[in-house]
N, C-alpha and C positions, 0 to 999 in steps of 0.2 A: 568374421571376427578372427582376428588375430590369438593363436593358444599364448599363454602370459608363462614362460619359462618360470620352472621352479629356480629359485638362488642357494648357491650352498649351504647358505643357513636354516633353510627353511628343512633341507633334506636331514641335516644334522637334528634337526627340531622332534623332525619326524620319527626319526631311526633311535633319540632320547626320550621317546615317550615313555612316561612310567608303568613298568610293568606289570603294575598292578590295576590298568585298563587292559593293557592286552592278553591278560588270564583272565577275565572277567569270566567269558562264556565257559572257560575250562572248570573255576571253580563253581559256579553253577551246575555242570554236567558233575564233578562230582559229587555234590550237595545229595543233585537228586538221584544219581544212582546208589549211594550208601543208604540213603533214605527209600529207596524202593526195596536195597537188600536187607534192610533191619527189618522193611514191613513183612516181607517174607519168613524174616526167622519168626516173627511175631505170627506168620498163621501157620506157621509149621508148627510152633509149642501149641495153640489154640488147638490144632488138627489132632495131634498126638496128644494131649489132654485127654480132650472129649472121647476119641475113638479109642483109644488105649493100643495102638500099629506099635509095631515094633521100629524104633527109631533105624537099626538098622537095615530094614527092606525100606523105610521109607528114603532113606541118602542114597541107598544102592540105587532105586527107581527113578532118581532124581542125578545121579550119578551118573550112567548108564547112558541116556540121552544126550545128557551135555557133554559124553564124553565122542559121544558119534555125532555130533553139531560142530566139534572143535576140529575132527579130523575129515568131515567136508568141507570145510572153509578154511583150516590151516596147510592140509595135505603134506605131511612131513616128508613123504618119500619121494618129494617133488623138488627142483632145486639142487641146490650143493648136498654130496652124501654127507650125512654126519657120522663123524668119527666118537668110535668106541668109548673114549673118554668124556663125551658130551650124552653119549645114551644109555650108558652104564649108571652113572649118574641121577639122569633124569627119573630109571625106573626105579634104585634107590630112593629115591624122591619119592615115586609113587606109592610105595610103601609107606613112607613117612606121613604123606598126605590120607591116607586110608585110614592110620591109626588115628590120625590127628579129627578124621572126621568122625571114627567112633566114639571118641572119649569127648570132643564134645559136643553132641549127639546128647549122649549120657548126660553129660551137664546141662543141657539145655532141656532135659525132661523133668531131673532133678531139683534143681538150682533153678529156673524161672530164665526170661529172656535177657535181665538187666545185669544179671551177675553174669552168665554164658557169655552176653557181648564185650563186659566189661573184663572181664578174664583171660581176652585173645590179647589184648597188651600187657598179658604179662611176659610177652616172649623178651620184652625190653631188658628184664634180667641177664640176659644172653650178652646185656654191654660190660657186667661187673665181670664175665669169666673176658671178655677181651681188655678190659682195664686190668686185668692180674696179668694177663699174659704179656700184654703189649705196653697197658700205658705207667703213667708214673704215680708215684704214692699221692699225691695231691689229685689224680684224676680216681686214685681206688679209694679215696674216703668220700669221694661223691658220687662214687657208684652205688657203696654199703648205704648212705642216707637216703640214696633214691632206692637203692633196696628196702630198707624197713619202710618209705612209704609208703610204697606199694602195698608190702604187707600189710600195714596200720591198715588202707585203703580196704583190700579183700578181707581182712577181720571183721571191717566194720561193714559190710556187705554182708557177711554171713551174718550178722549177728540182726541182722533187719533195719540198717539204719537207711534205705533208699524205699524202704513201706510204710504207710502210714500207719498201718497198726503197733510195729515196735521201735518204731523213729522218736528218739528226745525229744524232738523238735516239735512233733506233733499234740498239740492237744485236744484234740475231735473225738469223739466217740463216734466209729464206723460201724454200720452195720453188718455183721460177715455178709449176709446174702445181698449186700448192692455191690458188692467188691471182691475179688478174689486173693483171696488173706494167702498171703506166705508166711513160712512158719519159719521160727529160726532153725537157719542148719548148721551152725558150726562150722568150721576153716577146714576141719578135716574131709567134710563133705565136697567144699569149694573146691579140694587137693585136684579134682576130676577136670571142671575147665580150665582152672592152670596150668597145669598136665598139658590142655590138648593146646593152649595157645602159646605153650613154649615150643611147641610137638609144629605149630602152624608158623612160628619164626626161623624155624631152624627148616624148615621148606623153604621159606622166600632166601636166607643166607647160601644155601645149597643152589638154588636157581640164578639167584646173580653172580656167583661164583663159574657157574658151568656156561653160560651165556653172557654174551657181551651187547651184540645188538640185538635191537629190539624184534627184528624178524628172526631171530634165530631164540630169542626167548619165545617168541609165542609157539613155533614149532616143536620147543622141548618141551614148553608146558604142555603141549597137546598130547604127548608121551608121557609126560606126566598123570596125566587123568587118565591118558589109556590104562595105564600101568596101576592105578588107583584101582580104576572101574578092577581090574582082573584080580587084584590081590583082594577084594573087598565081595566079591561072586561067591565064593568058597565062603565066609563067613556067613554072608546072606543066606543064602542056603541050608546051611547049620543051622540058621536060628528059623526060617522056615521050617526045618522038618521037628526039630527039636521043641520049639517054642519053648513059655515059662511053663508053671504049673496051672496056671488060671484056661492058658489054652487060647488067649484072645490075639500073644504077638505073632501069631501063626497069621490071622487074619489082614488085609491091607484093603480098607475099603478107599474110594476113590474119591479126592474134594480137589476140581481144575483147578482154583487158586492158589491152594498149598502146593500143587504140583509146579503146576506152570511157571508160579514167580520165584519156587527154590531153582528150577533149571535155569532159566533165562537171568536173574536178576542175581540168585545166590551164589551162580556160576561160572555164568558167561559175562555175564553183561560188565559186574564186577571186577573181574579179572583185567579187562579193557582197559577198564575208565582208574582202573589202580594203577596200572602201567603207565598212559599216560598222566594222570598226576605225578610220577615217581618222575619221567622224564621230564616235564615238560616246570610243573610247580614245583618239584623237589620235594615231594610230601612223601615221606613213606608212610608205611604202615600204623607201627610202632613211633608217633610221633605227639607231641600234644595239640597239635593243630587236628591232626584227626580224628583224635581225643574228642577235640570240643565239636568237630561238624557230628560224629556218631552221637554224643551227649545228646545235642539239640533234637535230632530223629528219634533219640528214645523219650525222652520227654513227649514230644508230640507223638509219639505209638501209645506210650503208657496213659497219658490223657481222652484217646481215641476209643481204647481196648478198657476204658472204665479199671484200669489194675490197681491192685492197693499200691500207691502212693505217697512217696514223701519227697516231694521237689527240693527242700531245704537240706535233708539227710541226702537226698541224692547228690545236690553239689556239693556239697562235703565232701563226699566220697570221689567226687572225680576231681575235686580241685586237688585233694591229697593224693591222687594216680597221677596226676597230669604232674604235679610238684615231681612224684617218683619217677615217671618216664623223663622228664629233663634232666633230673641229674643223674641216671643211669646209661641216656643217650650222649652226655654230655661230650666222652674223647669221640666219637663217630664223627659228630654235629662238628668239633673244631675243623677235621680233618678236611668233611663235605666242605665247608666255610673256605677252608685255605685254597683247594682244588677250584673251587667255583673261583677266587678271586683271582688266581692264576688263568685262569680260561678268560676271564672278564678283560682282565688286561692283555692277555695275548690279542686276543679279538679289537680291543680299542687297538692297539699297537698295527693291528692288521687294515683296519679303517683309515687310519691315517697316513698309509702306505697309498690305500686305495688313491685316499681325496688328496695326496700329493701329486700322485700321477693325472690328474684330471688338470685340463687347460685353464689357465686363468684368466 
């Protein structure tokens, strides 16, 4: 048999296939890696519940590992030296990251897993201090309106509108003992995972400022955690020898799945599958797309884990963060928009060079 030559058109065909087939598998991978690392926040509060560990030896323990997994398979001191102003950096960084993971730690014992998750996009704030600094009056009154919705959003979290027990929405009479009732905490309470998820934005702004490519980011980040794991040793320790007055967060008993899946999935694995969504789909963090894949994984955790519940109060509440994350991300988003459409068209402009030069 004769092979049947492909014709220009057909390669053209090829090369315009909608891109939204050839991410397929990527957004799947990370569907289910966010959804393995919410399962894990979800048995770490379950873990730290029932035992009453002190959250701090429990991050460190979980810390510690991933930070020596990162630096056998990254190996930083391997390759091109890095210079001062890339490692200076990064272990500032680690600092940053240390705090960010005690405070929300803290939120996450306090506060329940829905408000703790939903709390790390509040780092999108971080777009209103770059619309005063950089953008124009028409981009800084929709950064203040994606700021109060936000707000609105975590008020109405604190006040229990995502539980069935103090949800408007709800009309059920729940039994406490078939469900595990949260109780309102007030915005002043919430001030803790906000705290750590602007404390967790201004990490990632910090890390793509210092690194450019993607092997020189995973290197620093592995400095990063080094640098975490050691500024967060001294703390642990403290509260080891020190504990509370009850005498219990001295104690760290052992449960493989809270451990295993905060290292592997809350850690590592995460870190990966977020890079390449950042590279590859353009998803950051801080976005409403990520919004909505985290949403759908807590719903199916909270449904799983029998938690008090309110599916109706709950989207409320992220429809009015996801509103607030857009129009807070709004001058970034133009910017990525413009940069992408400049590459798009460099790249056609480059194709057409190519399939000029090709015989006819």
């Amino acid at each position: 048999m004769v092979p049947q030559m492909m014709s220009p058109n057909q390669v053209s065909e090829d090369r315009g296939a909608p891109p939204h087939f050839r991410h397929t598998p990527l957004q799947i991978i990370h569907v289910v890696a966010n959804f393995m690392r919410i399962w894990s926040i979800y048995s770490m509060y379950r873990y730290l519940s029932q035992t009453g560990a002190s959250v701090i030896l429990f991050l460190f323990a979980c810390l510690a590992p991933a930070s020596i997994l990162f630096l056998v398979v990254q190996k930083p001191w391997k390759g091109r030296p890095l210079s001062n102003t890339q490692v200076v950096p990064s272990m500032i960084n680690g600092a940053i990251t240390a705090l960010y993971l005690i405070f929300w730690g803290k939120g996450l014992k306090s506060c329940g897993p829905v408000r703790a998750i939903l709390a790390e996009y509040s780092g999108a704030v971080l777009g209103v201090l770059s619309a005063v600094l950089y953008g124009t009056r028409s981009h800084l009154w929709k950064k203040i309106a994606g700021l109060i919705a936000m707000l609105a959003s975590f008020y109405l979290l604190s006040e229990g509108w995502a539980t069935a027990t103090y949800s408007p929405f709800s009309w059920e009479d729940r039994d406490e003992s078939e469900a595990q009732t949260d109780q309102i905490l007030g915005l002043k309470i919430m001030l803790v995972p906000i705290f750590a998820g602007i404390l967790s934005a201004l990490r990632r702004v910090i890390a793509r400022r210092v690194s450019l490519k993607s092997q020189l980011k995973r290197r620093l980040h592995t400095l990063t955690i080094a640098s975490a794991t050691c500024f967060m040793f001294p703390i642990a320790m403290w509260d080891m020898i020190i504990g509370s007055p009850s005498g219990s967060s001295g104690k760290l008993p052992f449960s493989t799945w809270a451990f295993l899946s905060t290292i592997l999935f809350g850690n590592i694995v995460i870190f990966y599958v977020d890079s390449i969504a950042e590279e590859r789909l353009h998803m950051v963090f801080s976005s409403p797309r990520h919004l909505m894949v985290a949403s759908a994984c807590i719903i199916v955790m909270e449904i799983m884990y029998k938690m008090d519940f309110s599916l109706v109060g709950f989207t409320v509440c992220c429809l009015i963060l996801g509103f607030g994350i857009y129009e807070a991300t709004a001058l970034e988003r133009n910017r990525k928009d413009t940069t992408r459409s400049s590459d798009l068209s460099n790249g056609e402009l480059g194709e057409q060079i190519k399939m000029s030069s090709l015989p006819t």
